[in-house]
C-alpha positions as a Markdown table, in Angstrom:
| # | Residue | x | y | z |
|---|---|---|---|---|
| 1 | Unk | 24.6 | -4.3 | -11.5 |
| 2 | Unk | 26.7 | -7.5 | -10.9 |
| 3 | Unk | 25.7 | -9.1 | -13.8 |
| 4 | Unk | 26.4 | -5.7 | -16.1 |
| 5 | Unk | 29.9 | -6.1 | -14.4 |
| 6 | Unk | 30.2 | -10.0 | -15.3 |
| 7 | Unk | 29.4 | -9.3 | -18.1 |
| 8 | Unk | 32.1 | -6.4 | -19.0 |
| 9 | Unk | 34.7 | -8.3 | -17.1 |
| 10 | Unk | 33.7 | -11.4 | -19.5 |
| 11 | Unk | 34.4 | -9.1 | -22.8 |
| 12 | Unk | 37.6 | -7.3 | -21.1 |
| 13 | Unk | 39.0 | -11.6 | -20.9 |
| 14 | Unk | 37.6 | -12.7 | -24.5 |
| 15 | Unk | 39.3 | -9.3 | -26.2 |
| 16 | Unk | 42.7 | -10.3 | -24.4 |
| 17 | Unk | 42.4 | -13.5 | -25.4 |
| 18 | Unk | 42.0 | -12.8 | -29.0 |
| 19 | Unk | 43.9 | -10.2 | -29.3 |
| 20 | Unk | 46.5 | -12.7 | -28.6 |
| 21 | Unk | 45.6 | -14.9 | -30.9 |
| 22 | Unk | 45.8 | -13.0 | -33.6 |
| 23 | Unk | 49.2 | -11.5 | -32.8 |
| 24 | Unk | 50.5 | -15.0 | -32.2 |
| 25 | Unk | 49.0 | -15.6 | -36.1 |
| 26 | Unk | 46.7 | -18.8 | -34.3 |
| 27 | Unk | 42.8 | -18.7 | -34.5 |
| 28 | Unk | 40.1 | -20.3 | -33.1 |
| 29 | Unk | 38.6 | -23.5 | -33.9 |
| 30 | Unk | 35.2 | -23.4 | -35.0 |
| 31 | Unk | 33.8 | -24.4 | -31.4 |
| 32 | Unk | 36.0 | -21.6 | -29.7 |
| 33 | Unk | 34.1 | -19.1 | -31.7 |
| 34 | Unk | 30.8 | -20.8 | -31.2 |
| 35 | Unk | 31.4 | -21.1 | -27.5 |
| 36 | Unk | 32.6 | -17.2 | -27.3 |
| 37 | Unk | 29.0 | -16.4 | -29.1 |
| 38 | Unk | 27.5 | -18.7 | -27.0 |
| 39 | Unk | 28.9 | -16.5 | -24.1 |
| 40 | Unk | 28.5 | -13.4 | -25.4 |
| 41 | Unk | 24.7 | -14.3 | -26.2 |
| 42 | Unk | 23.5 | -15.3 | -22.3 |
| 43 | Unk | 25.4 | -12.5 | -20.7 |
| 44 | Unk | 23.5 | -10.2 | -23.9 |
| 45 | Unk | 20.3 | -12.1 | -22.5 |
| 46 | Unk | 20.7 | -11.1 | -19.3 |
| 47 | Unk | 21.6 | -8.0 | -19.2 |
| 48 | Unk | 18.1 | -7.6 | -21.4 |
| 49 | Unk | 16.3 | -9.3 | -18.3 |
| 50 | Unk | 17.9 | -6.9 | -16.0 |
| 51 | Unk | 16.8 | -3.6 | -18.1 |
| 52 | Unk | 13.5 | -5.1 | -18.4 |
| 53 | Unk | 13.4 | -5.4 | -14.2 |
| 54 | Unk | 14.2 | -1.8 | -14.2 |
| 55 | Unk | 11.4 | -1.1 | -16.4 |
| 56 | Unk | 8.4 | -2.6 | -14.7 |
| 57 | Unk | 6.1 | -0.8 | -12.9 |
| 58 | Unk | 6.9 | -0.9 | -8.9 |
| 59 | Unk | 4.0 | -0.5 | -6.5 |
| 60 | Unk | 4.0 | 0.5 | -2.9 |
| 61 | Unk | 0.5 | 0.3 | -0.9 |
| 62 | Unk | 1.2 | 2.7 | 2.4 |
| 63 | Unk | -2.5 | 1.9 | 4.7 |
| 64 | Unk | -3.2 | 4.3 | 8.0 |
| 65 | Unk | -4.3 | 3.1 | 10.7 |
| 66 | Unk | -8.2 | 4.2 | 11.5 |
| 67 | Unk | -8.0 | 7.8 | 9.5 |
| 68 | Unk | -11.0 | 8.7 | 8.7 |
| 69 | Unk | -12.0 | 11.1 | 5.8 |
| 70 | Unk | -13.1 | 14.1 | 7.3 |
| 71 | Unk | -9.9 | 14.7 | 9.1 |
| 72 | Unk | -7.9 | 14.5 | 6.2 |
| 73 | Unk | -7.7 | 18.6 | 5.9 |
| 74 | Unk | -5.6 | 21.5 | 6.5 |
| 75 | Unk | -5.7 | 21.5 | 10.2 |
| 76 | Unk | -4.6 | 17.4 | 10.5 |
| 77 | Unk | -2.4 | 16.2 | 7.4 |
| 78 | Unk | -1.1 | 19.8 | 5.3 |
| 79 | Unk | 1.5 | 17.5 | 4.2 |
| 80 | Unk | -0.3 | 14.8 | 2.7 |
| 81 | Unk | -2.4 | 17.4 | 0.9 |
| 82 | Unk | 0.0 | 19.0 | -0.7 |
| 83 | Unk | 2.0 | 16.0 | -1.9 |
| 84 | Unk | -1.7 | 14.9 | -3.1 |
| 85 | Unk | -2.1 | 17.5 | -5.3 |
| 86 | Unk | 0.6 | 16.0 | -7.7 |
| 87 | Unk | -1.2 | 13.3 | -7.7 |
| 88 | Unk | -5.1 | 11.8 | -7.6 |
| 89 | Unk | -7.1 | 12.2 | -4.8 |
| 90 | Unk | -10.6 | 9.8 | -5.1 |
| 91 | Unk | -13.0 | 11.7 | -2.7 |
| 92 | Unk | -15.8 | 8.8 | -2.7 |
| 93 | Unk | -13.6 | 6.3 | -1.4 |
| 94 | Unk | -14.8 | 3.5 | 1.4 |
| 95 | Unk | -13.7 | 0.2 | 3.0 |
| 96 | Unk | -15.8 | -2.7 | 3.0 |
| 97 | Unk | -15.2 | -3.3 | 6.7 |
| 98 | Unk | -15.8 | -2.4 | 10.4 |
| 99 | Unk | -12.1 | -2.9 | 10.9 |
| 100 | Unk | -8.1 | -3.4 | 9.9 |
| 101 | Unk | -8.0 | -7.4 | 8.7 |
| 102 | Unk | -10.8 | -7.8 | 6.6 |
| 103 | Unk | -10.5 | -4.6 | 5.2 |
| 104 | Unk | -6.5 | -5.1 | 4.5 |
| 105 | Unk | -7.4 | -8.7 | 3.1 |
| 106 | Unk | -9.6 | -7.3 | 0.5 |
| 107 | Unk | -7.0 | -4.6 | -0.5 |
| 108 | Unk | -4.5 | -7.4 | -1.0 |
| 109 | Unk | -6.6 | -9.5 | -2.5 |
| 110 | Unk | -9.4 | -7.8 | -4.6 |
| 111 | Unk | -12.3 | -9.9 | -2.6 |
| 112 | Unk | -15.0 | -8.9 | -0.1 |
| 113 | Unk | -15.2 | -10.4 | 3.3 |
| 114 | Unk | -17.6 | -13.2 | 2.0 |
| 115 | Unk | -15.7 | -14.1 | -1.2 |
| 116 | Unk | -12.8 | -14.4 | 0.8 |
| 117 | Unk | -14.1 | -16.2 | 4.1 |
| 118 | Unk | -12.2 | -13.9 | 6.2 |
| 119 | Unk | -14.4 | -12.0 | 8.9 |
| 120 | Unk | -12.5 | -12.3 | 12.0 |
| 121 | Unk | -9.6 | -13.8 | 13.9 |
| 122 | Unk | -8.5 | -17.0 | 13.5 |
| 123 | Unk | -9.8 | -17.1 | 10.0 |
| 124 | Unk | -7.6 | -16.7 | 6.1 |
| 125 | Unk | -7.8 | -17.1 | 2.8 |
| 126 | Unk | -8.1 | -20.8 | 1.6 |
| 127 | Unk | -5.0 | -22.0 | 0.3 |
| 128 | Unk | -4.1 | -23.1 | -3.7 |
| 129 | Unk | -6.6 | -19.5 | -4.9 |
| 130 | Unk | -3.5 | -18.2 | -6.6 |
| 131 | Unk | -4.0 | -14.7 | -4.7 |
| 132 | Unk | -2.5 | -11.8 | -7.0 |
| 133 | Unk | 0.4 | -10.6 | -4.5 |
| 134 | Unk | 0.9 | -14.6 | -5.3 |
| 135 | Unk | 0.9 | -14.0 | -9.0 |
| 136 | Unk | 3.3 | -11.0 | -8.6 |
| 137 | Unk | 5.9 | -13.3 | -6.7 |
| 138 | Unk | 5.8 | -15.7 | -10.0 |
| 139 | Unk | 6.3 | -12.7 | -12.2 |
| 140 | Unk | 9.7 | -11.8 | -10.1 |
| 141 | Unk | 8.2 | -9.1 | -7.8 |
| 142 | Unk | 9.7 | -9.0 | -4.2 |
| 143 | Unk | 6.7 | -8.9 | -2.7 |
| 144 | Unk | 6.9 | -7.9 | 1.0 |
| 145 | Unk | 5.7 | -6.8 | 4.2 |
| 146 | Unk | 8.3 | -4.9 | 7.2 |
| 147 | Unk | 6.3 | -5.4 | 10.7 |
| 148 | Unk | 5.4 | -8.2 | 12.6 |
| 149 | Unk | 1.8 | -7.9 | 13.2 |
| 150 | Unk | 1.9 | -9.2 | 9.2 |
| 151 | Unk | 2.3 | -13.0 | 10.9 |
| 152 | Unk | -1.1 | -13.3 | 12.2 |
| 153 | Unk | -2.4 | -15.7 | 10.7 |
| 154 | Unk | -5.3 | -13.6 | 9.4 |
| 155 | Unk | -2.7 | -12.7 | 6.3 |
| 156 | Unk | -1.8 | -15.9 | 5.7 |
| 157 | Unk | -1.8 | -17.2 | 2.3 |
| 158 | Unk | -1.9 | -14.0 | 0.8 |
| 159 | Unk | 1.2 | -14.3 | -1.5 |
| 160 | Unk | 3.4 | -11.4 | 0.6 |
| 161 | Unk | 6.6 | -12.7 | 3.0 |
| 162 | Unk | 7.4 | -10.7 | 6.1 |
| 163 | Unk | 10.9 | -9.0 | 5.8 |
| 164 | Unk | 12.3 | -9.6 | 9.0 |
| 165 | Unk | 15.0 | -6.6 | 8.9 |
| 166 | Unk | 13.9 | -3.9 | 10.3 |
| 167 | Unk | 10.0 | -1.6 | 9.5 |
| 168 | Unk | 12.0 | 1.3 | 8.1 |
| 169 | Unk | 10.4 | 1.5 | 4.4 |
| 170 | Unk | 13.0 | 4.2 | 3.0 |
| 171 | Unk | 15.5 | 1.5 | 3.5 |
| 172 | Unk | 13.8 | -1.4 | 2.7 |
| 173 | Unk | 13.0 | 0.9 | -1.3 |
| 174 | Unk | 16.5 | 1.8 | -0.9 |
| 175 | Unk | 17.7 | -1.5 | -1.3 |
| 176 | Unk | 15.3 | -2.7 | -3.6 |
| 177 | Unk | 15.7 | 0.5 | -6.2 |
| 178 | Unk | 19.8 | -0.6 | -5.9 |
| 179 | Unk | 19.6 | -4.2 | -6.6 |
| 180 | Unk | 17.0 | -3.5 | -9.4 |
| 181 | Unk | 14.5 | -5.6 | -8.8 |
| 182 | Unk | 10.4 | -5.2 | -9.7 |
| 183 | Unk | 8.7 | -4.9 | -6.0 |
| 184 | Unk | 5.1 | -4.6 | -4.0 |
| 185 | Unk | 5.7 | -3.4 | -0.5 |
| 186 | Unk | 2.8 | -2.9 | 1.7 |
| 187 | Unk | 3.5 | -0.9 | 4.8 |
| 188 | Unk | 0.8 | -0.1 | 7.8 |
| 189 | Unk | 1.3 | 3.1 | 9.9 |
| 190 | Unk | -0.2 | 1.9 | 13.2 |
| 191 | Unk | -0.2 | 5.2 | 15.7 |
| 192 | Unk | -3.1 | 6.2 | 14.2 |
| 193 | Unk | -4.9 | 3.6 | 16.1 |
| 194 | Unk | -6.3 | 4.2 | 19.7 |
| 195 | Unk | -5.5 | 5.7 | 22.6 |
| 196 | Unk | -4.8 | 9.2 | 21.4 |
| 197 | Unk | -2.7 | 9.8 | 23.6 |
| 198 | Unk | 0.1 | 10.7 | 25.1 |
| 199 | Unk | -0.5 | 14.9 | 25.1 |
| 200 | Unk | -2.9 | 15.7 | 28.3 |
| 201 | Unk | -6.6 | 16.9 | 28.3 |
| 202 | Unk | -7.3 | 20.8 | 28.2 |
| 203 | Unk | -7.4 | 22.0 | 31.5 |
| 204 | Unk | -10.6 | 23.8 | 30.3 |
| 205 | Unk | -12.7 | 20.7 | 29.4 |
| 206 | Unk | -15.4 | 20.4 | 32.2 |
| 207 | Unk | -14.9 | 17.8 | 34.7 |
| 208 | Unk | -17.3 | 14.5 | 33.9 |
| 209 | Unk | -15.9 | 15.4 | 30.1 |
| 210 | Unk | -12.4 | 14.9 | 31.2 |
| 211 | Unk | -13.4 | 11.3 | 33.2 |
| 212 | Unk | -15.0 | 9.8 | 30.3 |
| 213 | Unk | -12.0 | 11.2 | 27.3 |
| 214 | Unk | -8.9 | 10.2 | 29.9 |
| 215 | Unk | -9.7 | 6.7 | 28.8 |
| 216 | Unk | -9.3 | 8.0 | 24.8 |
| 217 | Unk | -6.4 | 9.7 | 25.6 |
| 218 | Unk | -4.9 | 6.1 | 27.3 |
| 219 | Unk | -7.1 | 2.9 | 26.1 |
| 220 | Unk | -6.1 | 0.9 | 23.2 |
| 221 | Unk | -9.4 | -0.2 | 23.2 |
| 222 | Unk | -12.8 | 1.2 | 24.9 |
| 223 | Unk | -16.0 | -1.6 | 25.1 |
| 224 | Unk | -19.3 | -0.7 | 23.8 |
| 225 | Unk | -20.7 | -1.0 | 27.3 |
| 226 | Unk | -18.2 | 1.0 | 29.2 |
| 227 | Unk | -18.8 | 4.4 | 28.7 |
| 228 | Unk | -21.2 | 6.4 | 26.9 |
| 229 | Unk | -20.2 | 9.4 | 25.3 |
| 230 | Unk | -22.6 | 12.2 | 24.5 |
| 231 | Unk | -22.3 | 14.5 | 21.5 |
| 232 | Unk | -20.9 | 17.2 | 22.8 |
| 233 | Unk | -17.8 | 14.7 | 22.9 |
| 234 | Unk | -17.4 | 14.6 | 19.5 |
| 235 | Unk | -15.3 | 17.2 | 18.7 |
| 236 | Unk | -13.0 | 16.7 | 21.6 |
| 237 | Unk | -12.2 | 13.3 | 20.5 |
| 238 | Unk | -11.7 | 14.6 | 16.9 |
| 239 | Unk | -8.9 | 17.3 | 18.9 |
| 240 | Unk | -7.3 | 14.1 | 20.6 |
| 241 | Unk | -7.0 | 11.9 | 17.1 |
| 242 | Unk | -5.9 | 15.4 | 15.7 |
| 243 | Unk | -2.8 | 14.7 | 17.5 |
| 244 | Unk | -1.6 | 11.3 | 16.3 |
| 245 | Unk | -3.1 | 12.6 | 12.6 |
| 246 | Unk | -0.3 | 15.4 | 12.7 |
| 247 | Unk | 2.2 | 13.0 | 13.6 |
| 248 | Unk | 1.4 | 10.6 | 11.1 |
| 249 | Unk | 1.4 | 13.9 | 8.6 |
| 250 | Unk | 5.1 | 14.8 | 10.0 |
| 251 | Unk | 6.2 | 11.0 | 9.6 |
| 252 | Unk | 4.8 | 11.2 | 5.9 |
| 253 | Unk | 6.6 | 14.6 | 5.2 |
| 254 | Unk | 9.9 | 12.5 | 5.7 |
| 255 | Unk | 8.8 | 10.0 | 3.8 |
| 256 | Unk | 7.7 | 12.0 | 0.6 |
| 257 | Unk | 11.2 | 13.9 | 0.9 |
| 258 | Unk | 12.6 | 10.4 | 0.5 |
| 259 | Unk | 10.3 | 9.1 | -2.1 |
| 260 | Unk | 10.8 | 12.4 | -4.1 |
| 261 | Unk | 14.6 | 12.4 | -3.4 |
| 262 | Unk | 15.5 | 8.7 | -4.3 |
| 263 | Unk | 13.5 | 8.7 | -7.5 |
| 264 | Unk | 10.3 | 6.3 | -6.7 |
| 265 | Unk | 7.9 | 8.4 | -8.4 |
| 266 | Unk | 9.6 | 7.7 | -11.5 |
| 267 | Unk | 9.1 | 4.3 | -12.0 |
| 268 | Unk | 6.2 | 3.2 | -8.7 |
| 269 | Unk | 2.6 | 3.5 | -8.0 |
| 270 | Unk | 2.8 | 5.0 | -4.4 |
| 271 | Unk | -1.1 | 4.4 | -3.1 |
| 272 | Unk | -2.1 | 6.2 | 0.3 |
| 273 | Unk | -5.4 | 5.4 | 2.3 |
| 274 | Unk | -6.9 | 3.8 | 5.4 |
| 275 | Unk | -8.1 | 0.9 | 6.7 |
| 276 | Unk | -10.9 | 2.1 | 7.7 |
| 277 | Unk | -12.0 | 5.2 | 10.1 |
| 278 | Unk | -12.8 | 6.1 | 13.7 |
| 279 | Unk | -16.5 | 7.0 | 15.6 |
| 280 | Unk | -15.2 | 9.8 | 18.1 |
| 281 | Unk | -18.9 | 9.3 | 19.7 |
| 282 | Unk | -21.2 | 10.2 | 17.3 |
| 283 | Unk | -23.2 | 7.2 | 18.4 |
| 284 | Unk | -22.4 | 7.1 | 21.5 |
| 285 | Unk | -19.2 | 5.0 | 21.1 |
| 286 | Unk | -15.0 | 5.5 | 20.2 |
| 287 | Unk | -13.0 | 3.6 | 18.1 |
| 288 | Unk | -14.2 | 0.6 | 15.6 |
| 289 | Unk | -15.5 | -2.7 | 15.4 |
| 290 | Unk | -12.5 | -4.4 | 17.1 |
| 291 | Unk | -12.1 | -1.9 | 20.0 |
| 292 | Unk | -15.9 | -1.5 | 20.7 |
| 293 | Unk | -16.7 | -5.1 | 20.1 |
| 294 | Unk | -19.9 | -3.6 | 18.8 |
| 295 | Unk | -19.2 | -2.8 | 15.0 |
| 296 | Unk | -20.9 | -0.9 | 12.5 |
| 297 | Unk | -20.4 | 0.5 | 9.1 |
| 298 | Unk | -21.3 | 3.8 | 9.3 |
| 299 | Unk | -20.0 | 6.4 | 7.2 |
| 300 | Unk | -17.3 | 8.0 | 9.9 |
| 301 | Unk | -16.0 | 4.1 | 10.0 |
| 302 | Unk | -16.4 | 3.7 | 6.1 |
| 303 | Unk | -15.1 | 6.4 | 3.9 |
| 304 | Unk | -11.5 | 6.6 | 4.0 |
| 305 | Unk | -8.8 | 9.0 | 1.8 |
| 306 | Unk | -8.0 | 7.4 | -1.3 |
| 307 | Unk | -4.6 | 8.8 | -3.1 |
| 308 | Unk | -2.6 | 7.6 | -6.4 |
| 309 | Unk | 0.5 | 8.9 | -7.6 |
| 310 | Unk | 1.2 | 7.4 | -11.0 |
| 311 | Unk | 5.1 | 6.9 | -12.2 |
| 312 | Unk | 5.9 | 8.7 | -15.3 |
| 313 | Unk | 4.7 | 6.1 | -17.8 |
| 314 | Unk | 1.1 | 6.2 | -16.4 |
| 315 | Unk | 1.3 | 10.0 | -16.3 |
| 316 | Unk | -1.6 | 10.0 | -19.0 |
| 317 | Unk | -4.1 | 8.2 | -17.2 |
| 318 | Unk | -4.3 | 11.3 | -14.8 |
| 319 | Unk | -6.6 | 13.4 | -16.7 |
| 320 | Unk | -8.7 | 10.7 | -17.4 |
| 321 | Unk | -9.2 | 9.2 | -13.9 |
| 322 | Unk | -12.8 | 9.9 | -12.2 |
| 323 | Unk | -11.7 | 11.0 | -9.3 |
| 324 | Unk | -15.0 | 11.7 | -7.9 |
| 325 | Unk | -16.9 | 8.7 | -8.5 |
| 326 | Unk | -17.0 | 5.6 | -6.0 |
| 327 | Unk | -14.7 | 3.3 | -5.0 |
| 328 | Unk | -13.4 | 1.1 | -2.4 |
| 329 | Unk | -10.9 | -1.0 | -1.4 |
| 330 | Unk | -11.8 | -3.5 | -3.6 |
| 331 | Unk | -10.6 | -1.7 | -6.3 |
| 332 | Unk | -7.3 | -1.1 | -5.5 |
| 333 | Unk | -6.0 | -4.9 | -6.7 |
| 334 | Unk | -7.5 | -4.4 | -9.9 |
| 335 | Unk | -6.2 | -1.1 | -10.7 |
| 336 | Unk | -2.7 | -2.5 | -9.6 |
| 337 | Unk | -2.6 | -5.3 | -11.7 |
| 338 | Unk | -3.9 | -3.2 | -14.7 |
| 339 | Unk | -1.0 | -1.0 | -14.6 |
| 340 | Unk | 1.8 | -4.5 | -14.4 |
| 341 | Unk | -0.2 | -5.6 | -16.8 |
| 342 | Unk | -1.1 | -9.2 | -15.1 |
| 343 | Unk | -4.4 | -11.0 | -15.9 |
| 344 | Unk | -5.9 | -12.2 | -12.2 |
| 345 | Unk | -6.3 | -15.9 | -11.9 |
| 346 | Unk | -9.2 | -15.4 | -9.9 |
| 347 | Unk | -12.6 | -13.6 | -9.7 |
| 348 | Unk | -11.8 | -10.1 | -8.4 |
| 349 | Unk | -15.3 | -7.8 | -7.3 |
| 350 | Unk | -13.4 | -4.5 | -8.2 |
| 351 | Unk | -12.7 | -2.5 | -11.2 |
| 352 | Unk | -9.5 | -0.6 | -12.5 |
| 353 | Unk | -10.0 | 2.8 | -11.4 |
| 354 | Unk | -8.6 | 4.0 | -14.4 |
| 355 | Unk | -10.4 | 1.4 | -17.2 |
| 356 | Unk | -13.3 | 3.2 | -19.3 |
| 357 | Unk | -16.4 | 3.8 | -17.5 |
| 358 | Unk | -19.0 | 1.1 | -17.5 |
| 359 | Unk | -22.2 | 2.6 | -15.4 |
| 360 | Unk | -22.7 | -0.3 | -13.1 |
| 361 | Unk | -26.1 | 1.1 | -11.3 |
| 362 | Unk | -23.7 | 1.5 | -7.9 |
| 363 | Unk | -21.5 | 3.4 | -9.2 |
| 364 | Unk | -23.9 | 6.2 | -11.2 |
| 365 | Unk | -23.8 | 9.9 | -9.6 |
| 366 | Unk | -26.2 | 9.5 | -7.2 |
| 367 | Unk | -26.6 | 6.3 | -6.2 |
| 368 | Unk | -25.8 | 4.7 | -2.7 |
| 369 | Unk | -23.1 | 2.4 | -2.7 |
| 370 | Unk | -23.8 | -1.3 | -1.2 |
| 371 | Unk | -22.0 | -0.4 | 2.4 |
């Protein structure tokens, strides 16, 4: 917008100027005209940039904390499921981790846990591998991150920069869609995540029940070896998460009025899912692998909610997409960089999501996938 206004305010001087000119019966020396092209040619130039900006393909990756699959339904998230059905909902979808780092390091990056070394704290991504968020940042994206949990050093060297403004993301795309500029915003909704809490237990849940959920309803995290919780448990925990789930669903409501409002689903790829899910004591156990300290990667931890909502230029893609097939988050970077059209510089263990089928035995109806 500042440069469009140069730019007119430049032709508003040169047409005064030569309108003087002429009425004065002087004209310009050769280099006068040459310098007025001259002018008239870089402003042209980037005014071209700047409509080119406008035309590129944002992308906005929105990550729940510890939602698992099943209890994405009519009862939890009514909101997300309708705004899903105007867009794609994968129903096969998985993480490739126990929990949040590892899994959000191969969504960023397109790697598994051994390709990119990262398996726990204290460990990142080697630097100088060109990661593609770093690839985006060369082509001009703003490529950021709004909360400050994104400084561990876990997320180092992933090519994203931690905007230190404030974690609303309505006005952090606000701002972006009015300066114009190509973004990738990645944005974790963390109250998801364990206890359960605040609401109290059902007065009607028996006794020794209500001992062994109060530390759901009020532990961050609850140790392998400190409780044991019997099946019967099960779907009282999934009534507890049920609670932050419909918050989270309320918070997204707001959200989609913005995005639909503001005009994001024009021109970005908005892409929903999880980091990973929650056991609520099928085995005995709540939480995942960094709140148990006793992870596994069985399915109520693995499969996650997948959605895509394509911008308008990608609109075809949406009958074509196999929705039902498997995936996981290793796809996601692929399928991103697909649509900016951006080669990778490295090896990336995903596919497009999108791309023409190519039968990999994993991925045949079926077949088990490798998690």
């Amino acid at each position: 917008m500042a440069c469009r206004s140069l730019f007119i305010r430049t032709l508003e001087i040169l047409f005064l100027f030569l309108r003087k000119e002429f009425r004065e019966g002087t004209y310009l020396p050769w280099w006068g005209i040459s310098l007025c092209c001259l002018i008239f040619g870089i402003f042209a130039l980037t005014a071209l940039h700047e409509a080119e900006d406008r035309r590129r393909p944002r992308v906005m990756l929105l990550t729940v904390e510890s939602l698992r699959d099943d209890l994405v339904d009519e009862e939890s998230t009514p909101h997300l499921l309708r705004a899903g059905r105007t867009g794609l909902r994968f129903a096969g979808h998985r993480a490739v981790s126990g929990w949040t780092a590892t899994n959000i390091v191969s969504l960023l990056t397109g790697l598994t846990p051994f390709a990119s070394g990262v398996h726990t704290r204290g460990q990142s991504v080697a630097q100088g591998i060109s990661p593609p968020l770093a690839q985006l940042a060369e082509a001009g994206y703003v490529v950021e991150g709004l909360q400050p949990f994104m400084a561990m050093d876990i997320y180092e060297n992933l090519g994203f920069t931690i905007n230190s403004r404030g974690p609303d993301p309505a006005l952090w795309l606000a701002e972006r869609r009015r300066e114009g500029q190509p973004f990738f915003l990645w944005y974790h909704y963390v109250n998801t995540h364990l206890p359960y809490g605040p609401e109290p237990l059902p007065a009607d849940w028996p006794e020794d029940a209500k001992e062994r959920l109060e530390k759901v309803r009020s532990q961050a995290s609850i140790l392998h070896d400190e409780v044991t919780f019997p099946r019967e448990d099960v779907a009282r925990i999934h009534t507890l998460q049920r609670n932050r789930i419909r918050e989270f669903d309320r918070w997204f409501a707001d959200f989609w009025a913005f995005w639909q409002g503001s005009g994001c689903g024009r021109d970005t790829i908005l892409i929903v899912t999880a980091d990973h899910g929650d056991e609520h004591g099928e085995r005995g156990m709540t939480g995942h692998a960094s709140t148990t300290l006793a992870g596994h990667l069985h399915e109520e931890i693995v499969r996650a909610p997948l959605f895509i909502w394509l911008p308008e230029q990608f609109a075809h893609l949406g009958s074509t997409a196999r929705t039902g097939e498997i995936s996981s988050h290793l796809d996601i970077m692929p399928t991103i960089l697909a649509r900016l059209g951006i080669a990778p510089r490295i090896r990336l263990e995903g596919r497009d999501l999108f791309a023409a089928p190519e039968e990999p035995a994993h991925r045949q109806a079926g077949s088990r996938p490798w998690l």
